[in-house]
C-alpha positions in Angstrom: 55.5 -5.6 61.7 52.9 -4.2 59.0 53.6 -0.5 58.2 49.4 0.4 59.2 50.6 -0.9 62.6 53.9 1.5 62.9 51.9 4.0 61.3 49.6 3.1 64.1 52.3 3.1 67.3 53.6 6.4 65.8 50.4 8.4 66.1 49.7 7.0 69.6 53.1 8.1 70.7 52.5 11.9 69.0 49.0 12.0 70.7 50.3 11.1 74.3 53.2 13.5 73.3 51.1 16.3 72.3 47.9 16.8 71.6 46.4 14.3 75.2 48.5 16.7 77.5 47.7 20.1 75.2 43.9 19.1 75.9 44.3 17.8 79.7 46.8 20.6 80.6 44.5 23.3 79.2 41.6 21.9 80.7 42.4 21.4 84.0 45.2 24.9 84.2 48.1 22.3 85.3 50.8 24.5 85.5 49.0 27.4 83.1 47.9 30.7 83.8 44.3 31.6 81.7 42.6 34.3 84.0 42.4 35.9 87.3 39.8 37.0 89.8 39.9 40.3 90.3 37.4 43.5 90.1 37.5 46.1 87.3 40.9 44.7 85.1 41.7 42.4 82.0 44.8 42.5 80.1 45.2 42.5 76.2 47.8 40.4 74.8 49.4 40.2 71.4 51.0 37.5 69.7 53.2 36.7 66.7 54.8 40.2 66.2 56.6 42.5 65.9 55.6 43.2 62.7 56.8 46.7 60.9 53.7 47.5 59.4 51.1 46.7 62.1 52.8 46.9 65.7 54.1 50.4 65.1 50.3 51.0 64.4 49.2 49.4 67.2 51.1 51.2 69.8 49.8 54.1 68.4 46.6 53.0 69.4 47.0 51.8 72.8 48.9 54.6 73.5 46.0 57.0 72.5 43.8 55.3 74.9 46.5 54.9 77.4 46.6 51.0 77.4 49.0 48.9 78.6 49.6 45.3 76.6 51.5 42.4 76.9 52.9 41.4 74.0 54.3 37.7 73.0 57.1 38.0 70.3 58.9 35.8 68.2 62.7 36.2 68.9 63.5 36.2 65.1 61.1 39.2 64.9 62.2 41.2 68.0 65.8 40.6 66.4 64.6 42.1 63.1 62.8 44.9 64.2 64.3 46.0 67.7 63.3 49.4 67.7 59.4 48.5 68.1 60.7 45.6 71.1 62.4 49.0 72.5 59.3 51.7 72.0 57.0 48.3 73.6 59.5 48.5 76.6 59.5 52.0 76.7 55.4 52.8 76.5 55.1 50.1 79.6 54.1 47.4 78.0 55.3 43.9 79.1 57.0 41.8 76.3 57.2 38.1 76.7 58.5 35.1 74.6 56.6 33.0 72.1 59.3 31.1 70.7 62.6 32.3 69.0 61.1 30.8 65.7 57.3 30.1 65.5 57.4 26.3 65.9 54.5 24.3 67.7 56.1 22.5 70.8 54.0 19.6 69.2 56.9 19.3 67.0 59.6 19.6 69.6 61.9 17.5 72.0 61.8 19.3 76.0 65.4 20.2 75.0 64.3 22.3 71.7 61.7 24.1 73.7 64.0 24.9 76.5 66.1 25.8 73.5 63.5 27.9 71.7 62.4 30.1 75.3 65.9 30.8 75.9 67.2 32.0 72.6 63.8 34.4 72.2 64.2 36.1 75.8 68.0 36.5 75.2 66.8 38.4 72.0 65.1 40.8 74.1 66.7 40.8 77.1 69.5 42.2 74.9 67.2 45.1 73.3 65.1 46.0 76.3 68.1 44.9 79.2 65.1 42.7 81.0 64.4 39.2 81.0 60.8 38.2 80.3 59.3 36.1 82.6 56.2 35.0 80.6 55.8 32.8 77.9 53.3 31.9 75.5 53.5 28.8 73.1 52.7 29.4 69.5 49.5 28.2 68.7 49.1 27.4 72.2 50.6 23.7 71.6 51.6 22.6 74.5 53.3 18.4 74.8 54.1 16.1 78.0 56.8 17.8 79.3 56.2 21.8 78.4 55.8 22.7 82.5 59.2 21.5 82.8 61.0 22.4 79.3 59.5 26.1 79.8 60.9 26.7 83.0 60.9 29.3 84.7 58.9 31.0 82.5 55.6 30.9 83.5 52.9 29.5 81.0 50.5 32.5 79.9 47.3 31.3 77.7 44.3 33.0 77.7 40.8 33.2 78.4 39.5 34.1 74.8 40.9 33.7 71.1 39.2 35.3 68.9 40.2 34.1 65.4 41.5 37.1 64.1 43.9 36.4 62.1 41.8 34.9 59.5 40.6 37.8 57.6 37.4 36.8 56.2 36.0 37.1 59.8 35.1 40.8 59.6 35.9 43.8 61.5 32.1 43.5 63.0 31.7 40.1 64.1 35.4 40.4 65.8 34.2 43.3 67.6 31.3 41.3 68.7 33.6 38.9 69.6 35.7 41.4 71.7 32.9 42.9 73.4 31.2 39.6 74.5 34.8 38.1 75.8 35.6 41.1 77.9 35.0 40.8 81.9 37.3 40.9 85.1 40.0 39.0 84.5 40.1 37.9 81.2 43.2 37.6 78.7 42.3 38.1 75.4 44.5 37.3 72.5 44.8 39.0 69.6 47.2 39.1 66.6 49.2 42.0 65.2 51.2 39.7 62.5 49.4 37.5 59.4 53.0 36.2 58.6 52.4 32.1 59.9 51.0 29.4 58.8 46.9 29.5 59.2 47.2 33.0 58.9 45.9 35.7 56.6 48.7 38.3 56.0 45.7 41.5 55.9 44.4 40.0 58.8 46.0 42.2 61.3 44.8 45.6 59.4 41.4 44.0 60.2 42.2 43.8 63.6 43.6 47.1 63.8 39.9 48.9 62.7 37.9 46.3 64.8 39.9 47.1 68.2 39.9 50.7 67.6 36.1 50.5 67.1 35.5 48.2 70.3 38.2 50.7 72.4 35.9 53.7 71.4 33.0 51.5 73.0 33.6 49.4 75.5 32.4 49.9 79.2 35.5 52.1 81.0 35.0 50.7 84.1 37.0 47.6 82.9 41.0 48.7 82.5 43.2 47.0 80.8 46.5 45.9 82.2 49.7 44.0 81.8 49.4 40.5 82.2 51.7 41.2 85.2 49.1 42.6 87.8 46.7 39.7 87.0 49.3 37.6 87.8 50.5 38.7 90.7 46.9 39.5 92.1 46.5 35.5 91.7 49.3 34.9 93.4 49.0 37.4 96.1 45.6 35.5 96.8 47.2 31.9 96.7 50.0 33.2 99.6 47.7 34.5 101.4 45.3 31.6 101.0 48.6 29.7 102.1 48.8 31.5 105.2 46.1 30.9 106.8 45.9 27.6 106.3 49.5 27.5 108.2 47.9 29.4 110.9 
């Protein structure tokens, strides 16, 4: 057998792995949570931190325009900085897992993500004394057997990514960006650590002044919320949708 056709076999067998069911998955929501229905609410989420320049910052802005996040942490992070884990907890936020190291799934076995999710919300279930229940993959890589490997942690990815954590973007046109992604029910990511790979380490201090410029002037009659009450507004509607079809 040549080595173009193993070279060949082996990148058919990553793309069914990985990147087919990342694009079908996403696509159709199999097994995914991206947004919710529901009058008046989005939720701000957070990925990649905590970081102890930025996050600290951060919470000092949503607190100042009392806003409750959701924030997806890297267990390695949480476990190096568990005071901001414990203030998150504290202000109301909800803290969920995004891996105890970042590592895309594309590169992992179903044990090693199972692995991964358990070690994070160990992490900080130990510093907050609650077990998260939502998960986020890094990068949003998701492979063929993520529904099961993450379970039962429920799959949070979003509605809009902005692409700040590249810092040449701009505080202006990510504003822009945040004002034309925002409407009832969306879940918009953002980034309050430049520390992975792809990222831009200022990028998060660029983030920082674009949100607090968009906060000052967006329309208040969208609130922002934990991820939780989209959540369990969805799923309030499927049991109920459930119901009367057993009726």
């Amino acid at each position: 057998m040549s080595i173009l056709l193993i070279l060949l076999i082996l990148v058919c067998i990553f793309a069914i792995y990985s990147i087919i069911p990342t694009l079908v998955i996403r696509a159709f929501s199999i097994g995914i949570f991206k947004s919710a229905h529901i009058k008046n609410k989005a939720a701000l989420t957070f990925d990649d931190g905590p970081n102890p320049s930025y996050t600290p910052r951060l919470l000092d802005l949503l607190k100042s325009h009392g806003i409750k996040a959701t924030f997806f942490v890297v267990g390695e992070n949480a476990k190096a900085y568990p005071e901001i884990i414990s203030r998150m907890h504290r202000e109301g936020h909800t803290i969920g897992t995004h891996h105890y190291r970042h590592i895309s799934n594309w590169l992992l076995t179903p044990r090693e993500v199972k692995e991964q999710c358990r070690l994070a919300a160990e992490t900080i279930e130990m510093i907050t004394g609650k077990r998260p229940v939502y998960y986020r993959p890094p990068w949003g890589h998701l492979n063929l057997f993520v529904n099961w490997a993450s379970r039962p942690y429920k799959i949070i990815m979003w509605s809009a990514i902005l692409g700040d954590w590249r810092y040449k973007l701009g505080k202006d046109k990510l504003k822009q960006r945040l004002h034309k992604s925002l409407h009832e029910g969306a879940v918009i990511v953002l980034h309050d650590s430049g520390q992975n790979i792809g990222a831009d380490q200022l990028a998060p201090e660029m983030m920082l002044q674009a949100l607090e410029e968009f906060l000052q002037e967006k329309n208040d009659k969208i609130e922002f919320v934990p991820i939780d009450v989209l959540c369990q507004h969805e799923e309030s509607k499927e049991s109920l949708i459930e119901d009367n079809l057993n009726k």
